[in-house]
C-alpha positions in Angstrom: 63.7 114.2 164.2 67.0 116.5 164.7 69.1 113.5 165.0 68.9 112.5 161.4 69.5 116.3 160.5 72.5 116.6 162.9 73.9 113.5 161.2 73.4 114.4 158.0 74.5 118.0 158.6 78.6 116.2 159.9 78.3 114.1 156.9 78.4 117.4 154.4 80.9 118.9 156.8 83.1 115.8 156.7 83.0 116.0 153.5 83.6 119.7 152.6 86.7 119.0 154.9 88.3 116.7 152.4 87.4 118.8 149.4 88.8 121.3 151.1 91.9 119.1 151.9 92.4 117.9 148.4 92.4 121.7 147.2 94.8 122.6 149.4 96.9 119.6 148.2 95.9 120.4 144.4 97.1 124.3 145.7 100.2 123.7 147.3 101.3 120.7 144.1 99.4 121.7 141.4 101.7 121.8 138.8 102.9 118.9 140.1 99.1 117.3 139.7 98.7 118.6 136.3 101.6 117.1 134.8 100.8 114.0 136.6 97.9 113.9 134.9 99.0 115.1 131.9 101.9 112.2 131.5 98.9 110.0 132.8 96.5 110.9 129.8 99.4 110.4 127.6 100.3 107.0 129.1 96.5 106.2 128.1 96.0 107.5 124.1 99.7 106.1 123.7 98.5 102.6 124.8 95.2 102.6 122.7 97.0 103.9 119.5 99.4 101.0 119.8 96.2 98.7 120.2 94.7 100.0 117.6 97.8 99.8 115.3 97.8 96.3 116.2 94.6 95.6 115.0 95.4 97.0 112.1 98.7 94.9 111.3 96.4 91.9 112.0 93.8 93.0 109.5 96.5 93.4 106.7 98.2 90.5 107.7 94.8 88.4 106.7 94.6 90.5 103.8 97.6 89.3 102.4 97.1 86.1 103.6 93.7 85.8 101.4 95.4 87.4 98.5 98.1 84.9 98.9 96.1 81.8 98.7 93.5 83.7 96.3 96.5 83.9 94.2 98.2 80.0 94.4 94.1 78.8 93.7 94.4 80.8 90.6 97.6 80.0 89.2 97.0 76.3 89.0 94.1 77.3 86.2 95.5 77.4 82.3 96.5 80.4 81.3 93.5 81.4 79.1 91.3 81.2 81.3 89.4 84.3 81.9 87.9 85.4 85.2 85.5 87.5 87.1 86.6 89.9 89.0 84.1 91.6 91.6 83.6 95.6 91.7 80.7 96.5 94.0 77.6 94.5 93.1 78.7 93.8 89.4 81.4 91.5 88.0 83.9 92.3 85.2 86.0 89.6 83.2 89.2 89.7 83.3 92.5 87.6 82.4 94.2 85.5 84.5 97.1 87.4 84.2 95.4 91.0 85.4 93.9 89.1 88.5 97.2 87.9 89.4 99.0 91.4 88.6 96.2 92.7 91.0 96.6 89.9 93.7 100.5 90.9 93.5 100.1 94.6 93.8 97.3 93.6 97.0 100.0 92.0 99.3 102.8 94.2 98.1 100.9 96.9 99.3 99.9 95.4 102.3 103.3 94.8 103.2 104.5 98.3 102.9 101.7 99.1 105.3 102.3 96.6 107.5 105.9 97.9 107.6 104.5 101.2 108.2 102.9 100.3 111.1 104.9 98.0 113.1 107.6 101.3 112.8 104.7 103.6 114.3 104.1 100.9 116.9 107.4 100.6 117.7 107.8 104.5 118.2 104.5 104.3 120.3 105.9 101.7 122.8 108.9 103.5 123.5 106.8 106.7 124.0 104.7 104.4 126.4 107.8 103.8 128.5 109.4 106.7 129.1 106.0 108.4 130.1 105.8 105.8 132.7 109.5 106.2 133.3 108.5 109.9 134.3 105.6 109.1 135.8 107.6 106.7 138.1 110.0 109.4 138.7 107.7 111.7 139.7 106.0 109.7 142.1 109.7 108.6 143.9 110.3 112.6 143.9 106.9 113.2 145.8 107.7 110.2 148.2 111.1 112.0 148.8 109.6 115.0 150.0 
């Protein structure tokens, strides 16, 4: 019966001696540590913002795309024709021409923001890099030592 208390009794002190370890490395580096981690956590929202711009680019992109081909379909009617245009659950006529002015202003503005973002991207992945550039450095500077 003491056997399985003696074991388990070395197993917590084994492993209080590497928490204990690890402090005194966190101690003796931690500013180090912290702005390891801190370029690290950067490294990550950085990535994830420039997926998440992505998606968006994509998500205009077939929004311009639809209003695009929404607009060829529509120029191939006579120009009297009037149309419905859908707001919410209700439908409003409307000329050919205001559809198209709208259609027009759609992708115009989806360009801009697609502009927008692949700017913000851009800025994103060069922040990406030179946080791993640092990180990189950092970790040749502790190998130094």
């Amino acid at each position: 019966m003491a056997a399985p208390v003696d074991l388990e009794l070395k197993k917590v002190n084994e492993s209080l001696e590497r928490v204990g370890a690890s402090l005194w490395k966190l101690r003796y580096c931690g500013h180090e540590y912290q702005a390891f981690t801190e370029l690290q956590a950067k490294v990550i929202d950085t990535q994830q913002k420039v997926k998440l711009a992505d998606i968006q680019i994509e998500q205009l992109n077939r929004t311009k795309k639809h209003a695009h081909l929404t607009d060829t379909e529509i120029m191939t009617l006579v120009d009297e024709t009037n149309m419905y245009e859908g707001v919410g659950r209700m439908f409003i006529l409307q000329s050919k021409e205001v559809i198209h002015n709208q259609l027009l202003e759609k992708q115009k503005i989806a360009e801009e923001k697609i502009k927008d973002l692949e700017q913000k991207k851009s800025y994103l992945e060069r922040s990406v890099k030179e946080a791993e550039d640092n990180i990189r450095e950092m970790l040749m500077a502790r190998r130094a030592q």
